[in-house]
N, C-alpha and C positions, 0 to 999 in steps of 0.2 A: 704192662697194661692189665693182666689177671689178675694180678696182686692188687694191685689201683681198684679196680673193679672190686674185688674184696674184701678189701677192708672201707668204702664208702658203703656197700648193701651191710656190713657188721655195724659198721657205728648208726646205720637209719636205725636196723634191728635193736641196738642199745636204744636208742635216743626212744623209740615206741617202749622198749619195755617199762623205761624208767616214765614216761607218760599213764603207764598203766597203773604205774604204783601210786603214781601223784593223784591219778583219779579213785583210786580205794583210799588214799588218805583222807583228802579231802571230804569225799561221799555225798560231791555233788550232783544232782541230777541232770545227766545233758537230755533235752529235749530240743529236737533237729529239724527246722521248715522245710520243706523237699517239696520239688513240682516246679511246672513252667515257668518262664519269667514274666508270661500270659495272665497267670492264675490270679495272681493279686497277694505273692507270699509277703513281699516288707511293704502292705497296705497292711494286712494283718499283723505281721509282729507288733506293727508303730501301735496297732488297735489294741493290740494283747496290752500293750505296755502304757499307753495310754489310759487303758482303766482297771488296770491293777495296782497300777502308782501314782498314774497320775499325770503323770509326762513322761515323752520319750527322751529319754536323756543320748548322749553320746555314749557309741556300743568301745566295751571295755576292748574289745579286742577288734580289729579292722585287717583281713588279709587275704588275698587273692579274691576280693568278689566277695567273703564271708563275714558276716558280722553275727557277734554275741554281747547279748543282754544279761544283765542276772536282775533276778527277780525272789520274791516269797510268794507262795501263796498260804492262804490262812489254812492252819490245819494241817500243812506240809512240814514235817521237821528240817526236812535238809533245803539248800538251797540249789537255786533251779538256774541252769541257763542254757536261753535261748538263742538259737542258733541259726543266721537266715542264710541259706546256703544260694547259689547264684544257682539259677535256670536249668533246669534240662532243654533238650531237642531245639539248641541254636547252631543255627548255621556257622559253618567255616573253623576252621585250625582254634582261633579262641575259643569257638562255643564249645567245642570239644574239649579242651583242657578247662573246664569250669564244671562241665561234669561231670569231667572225672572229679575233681573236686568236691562238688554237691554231692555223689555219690560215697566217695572215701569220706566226708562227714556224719549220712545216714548210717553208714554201718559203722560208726563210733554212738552211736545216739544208745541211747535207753529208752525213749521215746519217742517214737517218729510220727509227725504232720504232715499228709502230705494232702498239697490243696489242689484242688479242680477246679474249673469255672464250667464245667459242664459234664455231659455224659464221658467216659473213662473210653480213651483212646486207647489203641492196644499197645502202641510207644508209653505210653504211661501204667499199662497193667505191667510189663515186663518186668521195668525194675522193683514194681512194687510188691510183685510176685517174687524175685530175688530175693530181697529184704525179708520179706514172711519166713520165707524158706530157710535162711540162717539164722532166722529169732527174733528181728523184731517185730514189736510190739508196736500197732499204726494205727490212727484215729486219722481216716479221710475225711477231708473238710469241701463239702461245695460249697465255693464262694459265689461273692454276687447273687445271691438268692433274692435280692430286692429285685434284678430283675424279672421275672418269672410271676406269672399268676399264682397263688397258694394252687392250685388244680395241676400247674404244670411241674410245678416244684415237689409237690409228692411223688408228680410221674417219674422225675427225673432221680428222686432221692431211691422210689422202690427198684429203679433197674442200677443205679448204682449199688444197691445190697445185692441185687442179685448177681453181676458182674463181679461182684467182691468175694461171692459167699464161698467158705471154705480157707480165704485168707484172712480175711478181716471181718470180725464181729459186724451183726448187723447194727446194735448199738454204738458201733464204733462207725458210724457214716451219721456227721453231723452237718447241718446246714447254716449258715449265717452269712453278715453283709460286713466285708470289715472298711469299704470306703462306699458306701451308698449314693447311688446320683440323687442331683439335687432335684427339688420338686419346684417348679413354677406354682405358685398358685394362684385361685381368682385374682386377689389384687394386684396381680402383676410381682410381688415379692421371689424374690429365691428364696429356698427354704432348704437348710442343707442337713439332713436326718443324720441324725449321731449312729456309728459304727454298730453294730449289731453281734458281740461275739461273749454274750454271758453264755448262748448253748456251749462252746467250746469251751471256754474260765472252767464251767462247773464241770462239768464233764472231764477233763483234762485233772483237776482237783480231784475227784475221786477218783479217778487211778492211779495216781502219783501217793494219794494218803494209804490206801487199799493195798498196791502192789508196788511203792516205790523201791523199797528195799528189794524185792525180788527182782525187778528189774537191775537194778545197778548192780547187783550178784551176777545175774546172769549174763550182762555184757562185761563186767570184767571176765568172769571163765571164756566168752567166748573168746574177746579180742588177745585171751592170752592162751586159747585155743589156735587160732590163727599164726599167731605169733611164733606158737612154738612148731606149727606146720611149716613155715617158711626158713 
């Protein structure tokens, strides 16, 4: 049974390192959705991908609860994909195994999203604070910002900086709506307001054109920093 034990923890260790080479080969950019299943993360990928292409098409890769998109942004050389990882802090034996999941996905990331739908819970600073702490790089997203007055949405946006400060840039706490409720109007009409996530596109864009190379350097050394820990 030791030996069994053995040689399945040798070939995981093979089968990741030669995943690490595939990812320097490549030099694609992974960028990781991370956050509640609450928050509204595949409201937003389908929004990302909706108006950077155009339509959401079928995610190339489908597995345990995880789906990836690949995508360009303009101005970006290497190619990008996105990754909606399944929920944190759900209840019972599955919700458990998915974040471990969501989790072993963000620390593969080069670039981590992780979205809120409101002030930052301390179940949700931990792992986010984890993450900082071995290197990545994170742009917090509050969602649902259409609901909120502009007066309560700065409230909520400044103590989200301030709750972050030290891990996360305060330019890196961006706000936007990526499935907005619809609006009744005078005439009795619905009126269903288009997704709101150009602050995230541009923002996301300039650090990927700015620092993408550094980043995808730096998550190879680390994951083969890990790797060689284990």
């Amino acid at each position: 049974v030791s030996q069994i034990q053995d040689e399945v923890a040798r070939q995981e260790l093979l089968m990741r390192s030669r995943e690490i080479e595939q990812n320097l080969a490549r030099g694609e950019l992974m960028v990781v959705v991370f956050g509640t299943g609450s928050a509204g993360k595949t409201s937003l990928v389908n929004a990302l991908m909706g108006r950077i292409v155009g339509q959401v098409g079928a995610p190339m890769g489908t597995t345990d609860d995880s789906a990836m998109y690949r995508l360009r942004l303009k101005g970006v050389d290497r190619e990008i994909l996105i990754t909606d990882t399944p929920g944190i802090l759900e209840a019972g034996v599955a919700g458990t195994e998915r974040e471990k999941l969501a989790r072993r996905l963000a620390t593969q990331a080069d670039l981590l999203i992780f979205v809120l739908d409101n002030d930052l819970r301390q179940s949700e600073y931990d792992p986010l604070k984890m993450l900082a702490d071995i290197g990545k790089r994170s742009i917090v997203i509050l969602n649902k910002s259409d609901l909120y007055t502009e007066q309560d949405l700065e409230t909520i946006l400044g103590r989200l900086r301030e709750r972050v400060r030290g891990i996360v840039s305060a330019n890196d706490v961006v706000a936007i709506a990526a499935n907005p409720q619809a609006i009744r109007l005078e005439t009795g009409e619905i009126y269903q307001p288009d997704p709101d996530v150009m602050p995230l596109i541009k923002h996301m864009a300039g650090i990927l054109r700015a620092e993408g190379d550094d980043l995808l350097a730096d998550n190879i050394l680390l994951q083969s920093q890990r790797l060689g820990d284990e």
